[in-house]
C-alpha positions in Angstrom: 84.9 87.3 6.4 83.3 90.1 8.6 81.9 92.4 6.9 81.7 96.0 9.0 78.4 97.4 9.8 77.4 100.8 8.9 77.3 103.1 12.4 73.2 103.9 13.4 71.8 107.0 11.6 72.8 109.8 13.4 70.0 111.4 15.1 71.7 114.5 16.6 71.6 117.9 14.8 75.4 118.8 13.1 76.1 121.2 10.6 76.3 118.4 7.7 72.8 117.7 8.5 71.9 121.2 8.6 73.3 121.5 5.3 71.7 118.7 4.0 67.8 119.5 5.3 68.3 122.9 4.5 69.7 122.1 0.8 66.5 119.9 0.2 63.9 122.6 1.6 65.3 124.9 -1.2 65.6 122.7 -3.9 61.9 121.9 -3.3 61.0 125.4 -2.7 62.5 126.5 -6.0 61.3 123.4 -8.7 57.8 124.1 -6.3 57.4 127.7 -7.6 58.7 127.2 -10.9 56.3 124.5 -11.4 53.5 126.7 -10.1 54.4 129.5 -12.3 55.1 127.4 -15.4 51.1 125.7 -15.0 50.0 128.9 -14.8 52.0 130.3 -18.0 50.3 127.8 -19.6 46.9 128.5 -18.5 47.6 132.2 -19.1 48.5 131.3 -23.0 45.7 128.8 -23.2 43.2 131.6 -22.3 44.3 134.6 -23.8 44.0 135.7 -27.4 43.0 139.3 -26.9 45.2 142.0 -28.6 48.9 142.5 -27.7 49.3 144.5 -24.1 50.5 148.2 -25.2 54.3 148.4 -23.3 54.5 152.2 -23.9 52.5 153.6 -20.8 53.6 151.6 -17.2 50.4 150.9 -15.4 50.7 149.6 -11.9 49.4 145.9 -10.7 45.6 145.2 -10.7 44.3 145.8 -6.8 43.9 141.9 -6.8 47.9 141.4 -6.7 48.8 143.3 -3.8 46.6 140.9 -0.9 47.6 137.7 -0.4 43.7 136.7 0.4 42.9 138.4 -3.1 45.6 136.3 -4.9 44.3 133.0 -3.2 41.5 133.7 -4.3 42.5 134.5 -8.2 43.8 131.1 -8.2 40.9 129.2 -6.8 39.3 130.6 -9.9 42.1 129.6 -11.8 43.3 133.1 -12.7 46.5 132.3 -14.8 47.7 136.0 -13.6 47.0 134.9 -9.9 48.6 131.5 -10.3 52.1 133.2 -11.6 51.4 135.3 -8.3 51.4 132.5 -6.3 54.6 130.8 -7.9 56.5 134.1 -7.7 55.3 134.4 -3.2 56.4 130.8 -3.1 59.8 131.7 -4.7 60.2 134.7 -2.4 58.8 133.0 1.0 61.6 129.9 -0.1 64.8 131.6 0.6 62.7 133.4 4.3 61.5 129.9 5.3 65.4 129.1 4.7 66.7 131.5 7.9 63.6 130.2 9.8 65.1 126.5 9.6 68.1 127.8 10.0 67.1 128.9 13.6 65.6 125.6 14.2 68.9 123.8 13.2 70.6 126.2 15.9 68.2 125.8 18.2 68.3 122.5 18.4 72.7 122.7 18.1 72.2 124.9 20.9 74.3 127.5 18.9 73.5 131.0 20.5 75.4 133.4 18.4 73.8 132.1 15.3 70.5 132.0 16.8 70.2 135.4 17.8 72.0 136.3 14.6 69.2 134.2 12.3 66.4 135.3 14.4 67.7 139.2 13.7 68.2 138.5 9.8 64.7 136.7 10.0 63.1 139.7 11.9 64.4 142.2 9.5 63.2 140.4 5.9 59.9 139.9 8.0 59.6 143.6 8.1 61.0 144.3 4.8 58.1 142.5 3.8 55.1 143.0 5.9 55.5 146.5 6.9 57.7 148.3 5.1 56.3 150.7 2.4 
């Protein structure tokens, strides 16, 4: 009896695949930064047994949250506070890194509409975050 063969792994670019590559990247993106922000919750609770934070008056983020360099830097000194920085950057960069392999994907389907429509959408969150105030 003959059994059938499986047909060769498919090595062109199709939405399926796509699909799958990009469904991965998230996945990993998201259990990446949660894992990140849950080691550093628990360095943050391991470290801290000062007096409880006073919720009445809002104060704005320390200077050393608002520069990626500075926050690098926070966690190379294990900062828990930095740490749960770098968790919540890897959360938001997941979902930007998305539309940038989703350009790729249609790049390589030669899809032009959705090319130049990803590369818009990309160009606009890059400016939402980098330069606008």
């Amino acid at each position: 009896m003959n059994t059938p063969t499986p047909p060769p792994a498919s090595t062109t670019w199709d939405d399926k695949r796509i699909e799958t590559w990009v469904g991965v990247f998230l996945r990993t993106g998201v259990l990446l930064a949660a894992a990140i922000v849950l080691a550093g919750g628990i360095l943050y609770f391991a470290q801290n047994h000062g007096p409880r934070p006073n919720y009445r008056h809002f104060s704005a983020e320390p200077a050393q949250f608002t520069h990626f360099t500075a926050i690098l830097h926070g966690v190379a000194a294990l900062n828990p506070e930095s740490i749960i920085m770098l968790g919540l950057l890897v959360l938001i960069a997941t979902p930007v890194a998305r539309v940038g392999m989703c350009i790729v994907g249609f790049l390589f389907e030669h899809d032009r509409l959705y090319l130049a429509i990803s590369t818009v959408v990309l160009l606009i969150l890059l400016y939402s975050l980098f330069f606008h105030k």
